[in-house]
C-alpha positions in Angstrom: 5.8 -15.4 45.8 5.1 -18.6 43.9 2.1 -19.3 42.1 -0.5 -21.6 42.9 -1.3 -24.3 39.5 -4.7 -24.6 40.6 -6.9 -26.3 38.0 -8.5 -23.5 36.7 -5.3 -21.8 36.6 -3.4 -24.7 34.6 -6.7 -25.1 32.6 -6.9 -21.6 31.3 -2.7 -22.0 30.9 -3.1 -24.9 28.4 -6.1 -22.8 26.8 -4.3 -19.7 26.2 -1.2 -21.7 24.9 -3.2 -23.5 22.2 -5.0 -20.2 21.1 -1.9 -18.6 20.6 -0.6 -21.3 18.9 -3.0 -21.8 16.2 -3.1 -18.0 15.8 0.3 -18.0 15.3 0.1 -21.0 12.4 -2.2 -19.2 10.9 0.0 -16.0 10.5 2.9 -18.6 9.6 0.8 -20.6 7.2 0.7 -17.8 3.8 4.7 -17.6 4.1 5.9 -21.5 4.0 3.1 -22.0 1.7 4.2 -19.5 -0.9 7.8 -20.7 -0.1 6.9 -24.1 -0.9 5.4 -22.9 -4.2 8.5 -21.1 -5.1 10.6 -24.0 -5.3 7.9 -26.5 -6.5 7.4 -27.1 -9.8 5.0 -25.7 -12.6 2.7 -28.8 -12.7 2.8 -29.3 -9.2 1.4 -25.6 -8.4 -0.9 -26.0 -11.2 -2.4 -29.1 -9.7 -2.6 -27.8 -6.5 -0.6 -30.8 -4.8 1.6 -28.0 -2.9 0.3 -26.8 0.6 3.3 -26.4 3.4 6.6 -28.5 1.7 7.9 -28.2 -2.3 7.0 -30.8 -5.1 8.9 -31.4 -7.8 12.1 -29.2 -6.8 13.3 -26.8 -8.8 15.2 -23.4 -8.2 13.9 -22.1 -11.9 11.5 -19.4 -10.2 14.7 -17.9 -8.8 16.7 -18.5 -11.6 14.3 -16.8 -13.8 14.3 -13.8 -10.8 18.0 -13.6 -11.4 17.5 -13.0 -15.1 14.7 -10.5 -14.9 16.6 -6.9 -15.0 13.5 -5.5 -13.7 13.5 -7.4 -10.6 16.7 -6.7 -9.7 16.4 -2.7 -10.8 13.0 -2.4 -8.9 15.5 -4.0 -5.8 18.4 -1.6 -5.5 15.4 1.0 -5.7 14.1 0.1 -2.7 17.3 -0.7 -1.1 18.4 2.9 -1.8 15.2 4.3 -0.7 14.8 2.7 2.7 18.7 3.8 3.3 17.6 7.1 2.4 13.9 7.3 4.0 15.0 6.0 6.8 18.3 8.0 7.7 16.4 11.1 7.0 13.4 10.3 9.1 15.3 9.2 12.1 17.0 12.7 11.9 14.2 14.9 12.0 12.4 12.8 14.0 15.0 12.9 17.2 15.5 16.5 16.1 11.6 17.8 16.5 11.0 15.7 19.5 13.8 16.3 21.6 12.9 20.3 22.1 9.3 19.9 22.2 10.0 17.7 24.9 11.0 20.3 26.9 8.7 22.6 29.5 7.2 25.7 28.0 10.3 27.3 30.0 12.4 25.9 28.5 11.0 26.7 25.0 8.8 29.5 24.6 7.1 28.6 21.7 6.9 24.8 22.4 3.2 25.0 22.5 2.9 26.8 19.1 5.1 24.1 17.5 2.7 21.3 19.0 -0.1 22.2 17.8 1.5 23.0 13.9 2.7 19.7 14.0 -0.8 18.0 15.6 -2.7 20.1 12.5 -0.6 18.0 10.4 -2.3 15.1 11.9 -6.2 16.1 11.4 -6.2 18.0 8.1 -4.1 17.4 5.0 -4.3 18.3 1.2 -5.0 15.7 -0.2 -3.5 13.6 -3.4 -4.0 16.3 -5.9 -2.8 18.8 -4.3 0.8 16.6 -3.0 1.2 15.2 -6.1 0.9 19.3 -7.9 3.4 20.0 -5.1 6.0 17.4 -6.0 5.6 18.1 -9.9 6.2 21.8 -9.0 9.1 20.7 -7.1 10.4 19.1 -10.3 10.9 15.9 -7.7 9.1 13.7 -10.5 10.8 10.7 -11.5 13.3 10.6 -8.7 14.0 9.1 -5.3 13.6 12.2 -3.7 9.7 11.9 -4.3 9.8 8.8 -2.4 11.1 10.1 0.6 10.5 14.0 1.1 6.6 13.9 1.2 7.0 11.7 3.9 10.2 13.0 5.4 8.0 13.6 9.1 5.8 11.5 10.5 4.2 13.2 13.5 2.9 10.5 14.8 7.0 9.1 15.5 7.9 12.4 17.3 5.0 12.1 19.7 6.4 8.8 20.4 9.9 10.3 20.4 9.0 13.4 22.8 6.7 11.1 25.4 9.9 8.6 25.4 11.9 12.0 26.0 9.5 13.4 28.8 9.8 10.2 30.9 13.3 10.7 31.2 14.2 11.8 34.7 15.4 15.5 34.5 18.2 14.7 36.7 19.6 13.3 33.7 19.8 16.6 31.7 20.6 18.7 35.0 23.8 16.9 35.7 25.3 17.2 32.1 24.4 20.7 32.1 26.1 21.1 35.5 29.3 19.5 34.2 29.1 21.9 30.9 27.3 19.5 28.2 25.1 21.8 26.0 22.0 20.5 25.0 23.5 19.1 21.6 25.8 17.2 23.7 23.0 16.5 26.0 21.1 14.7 23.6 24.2 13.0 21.9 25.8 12.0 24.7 22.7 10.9 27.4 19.3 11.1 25.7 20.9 8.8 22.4 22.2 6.3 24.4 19.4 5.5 26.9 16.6 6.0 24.1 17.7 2.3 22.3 14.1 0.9 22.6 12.5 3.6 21.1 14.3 4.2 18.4 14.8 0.8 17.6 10.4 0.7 17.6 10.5 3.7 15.3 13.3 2.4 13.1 11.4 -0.8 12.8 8.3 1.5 11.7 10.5 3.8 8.9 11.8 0.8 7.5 8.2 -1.4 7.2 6.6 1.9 6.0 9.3 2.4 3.2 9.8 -0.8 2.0 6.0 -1.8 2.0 5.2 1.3 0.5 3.8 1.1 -3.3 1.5 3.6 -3.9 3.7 6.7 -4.3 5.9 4.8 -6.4 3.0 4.5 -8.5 2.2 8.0 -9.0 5.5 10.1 -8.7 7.4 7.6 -11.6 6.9 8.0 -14.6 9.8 5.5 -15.9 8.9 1.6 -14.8 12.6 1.4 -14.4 12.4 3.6 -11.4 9.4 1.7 -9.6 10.7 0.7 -6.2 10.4 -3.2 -5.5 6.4 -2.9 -4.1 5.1 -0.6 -6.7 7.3 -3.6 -9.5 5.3 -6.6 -7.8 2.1 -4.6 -7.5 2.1 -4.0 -11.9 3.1 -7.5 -11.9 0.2 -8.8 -10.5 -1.7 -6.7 -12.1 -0.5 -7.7 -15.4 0.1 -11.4 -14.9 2.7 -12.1 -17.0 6.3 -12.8 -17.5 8.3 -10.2 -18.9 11.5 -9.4 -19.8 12.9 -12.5 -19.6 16.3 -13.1 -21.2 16.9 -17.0 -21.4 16.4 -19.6 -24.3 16.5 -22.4 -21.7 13.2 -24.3 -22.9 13.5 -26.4 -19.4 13.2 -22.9 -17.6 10.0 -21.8 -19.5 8.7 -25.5 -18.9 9.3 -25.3 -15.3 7.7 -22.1 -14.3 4.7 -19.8 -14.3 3.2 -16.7 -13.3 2.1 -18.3 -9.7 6.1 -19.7 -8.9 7.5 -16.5 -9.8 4.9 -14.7 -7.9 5.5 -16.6 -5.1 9.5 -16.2 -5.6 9.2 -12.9 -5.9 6.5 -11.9 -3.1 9.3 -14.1 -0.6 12.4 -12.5 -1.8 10.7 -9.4 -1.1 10.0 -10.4 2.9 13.0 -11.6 3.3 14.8 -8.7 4.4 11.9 -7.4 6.9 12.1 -11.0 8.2 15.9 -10.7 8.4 15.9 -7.2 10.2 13.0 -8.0 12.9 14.7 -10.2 14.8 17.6 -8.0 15.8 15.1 -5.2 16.9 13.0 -7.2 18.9 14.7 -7.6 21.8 14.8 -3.6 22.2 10.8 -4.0 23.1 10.7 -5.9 25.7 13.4 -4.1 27.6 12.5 -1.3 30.4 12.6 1.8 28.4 14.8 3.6 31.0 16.7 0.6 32.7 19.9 1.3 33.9 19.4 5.2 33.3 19.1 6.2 37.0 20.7 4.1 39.6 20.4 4.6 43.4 
């Protein structure tokens, strides 16, 4: 069926187009701007002659990021905490969802586990009470306090089990009828099918560890264990350069708190802005093309 380009159809077209596009610059706007501080110079930024493209080029900011031990240690931090956070969440997640996807026939006590896990949801602790649990743990200071409070996230295996339940049970019927058990089940069919949504909650883990700051915050008590958000957010706090280990005079000249902010903030994106493109494409796929032919 082809579409008719009336007027009012091309009209609202051209509207929609230009709405989306300024929304879009707005949302792109922050990132080349602080990009373009990052590499501008010291008077330049402090002048505020940069807006969208460097002035004065220099690669100091970064130079001085490379020399900044703290940086760097905050870095591998969070590097090793979203490798961590992210394996472990990915495992429990698939691993509660898939058998509260089942009927109540299939698990008895489905209905009891549903409604432990949905209590999670409503009522919590609070922060005292987590962060007496984690001291009592003697998880303190560690990575391990970064990534077992928040180890399951109920809201991803709802996600996980209504991906699951959509799932034609022809599927599961047909393994089972050719011997598959249900760990095989779920290696073998349920895995392979369920790209797009574990690609979405994969994208989710990963923003919510990396972004994360607060915890960092409370549960370290050694600055050299702050992951890479809880580093910035002290930095910005404090406004001011620290440890840096240089006698270049040029260096000092060249930078300031607002460059290195702005280096920092950027390196700091970079590797969400690296890994989103790859897991894009998974949603906007058909969740279950290709599962059930025929």
């Amino acid at each position: 069926m082809l579409e008719q380009r009336t007027f009012g159809r091309i009209s609202f077209l051209i509207i929609n187009y230009a709405a989306l596009a300024i929304f879009s610059l707005t949302c792109v706007f922050p990132i080349i701007h602080m990009l373009a501080m990052s590499f501008s110079s010291n008077s330049a930024v402090t002048a505020g002659w940069v807006s969208v493209w460097p002035i004065g080029f220099t690669l100091d900011s970064y130079k001085y990021i490379l020399e900044n031990p703290a940086f760097g240690q905050s870095f591998l931090v969070a590097v090793e905490r979203v490798i961590l956070g992210v394996s472990i969440n990915m495992i429990l997640t698939i691993l509660a969802a898939y058998p509260l996807s089942k009927t109540n026939r299939r698990f008895p006590m489905r209905t009891v586990y549903a409604w432990f896990f949905a209590f999670t949801m409503i009522f919590n602790g609070g922060l005292i009470p987590s962060f007496m649990v984690v001291k009592a743990t003697g998880l303190m200071d560690s990575i391990w306090a970064l990534i077992i409070p928040s180890a399951v996230n109920v809201f991803n295996i709802i996600l996980m089990l209504n991906f699951f339940r959509t799932l034609p049970n022809e599927l599961e019927e047909s393994a089972m009828m050719d011997g598959a058990g249900n760990w095989r089940t779920l290696w073998s069919i349920y895995l392979p099918i369920s790209k797009p949504s574990i690609a979405t909650i994969l994208l989710f883990c990963i923003i919510t560890h990396w972004n994360s700051w607060f915890d960092g915050l409370i549960y370290m008590n050694s600055p050299s264990h702050y992951p890479l958000q809880t580093y910035l957010r002290t930095v910005i706090v404090s406004k001011s350069l620290t440890n840096i280990n240089t006698a270049d005079l040029t260096l000092l000249n060249n930078i300031s708190n607002r460059t290195v902010m702005a280096a920092q903030l950027f390196v700091s994106i970079l590797p969400i802005l690296c890994i989103y493109p790859f897991l894009q494409k998974y949603f906007v796929k058909g969740l279950t093309l290709g599962s059930v032919k025929g």
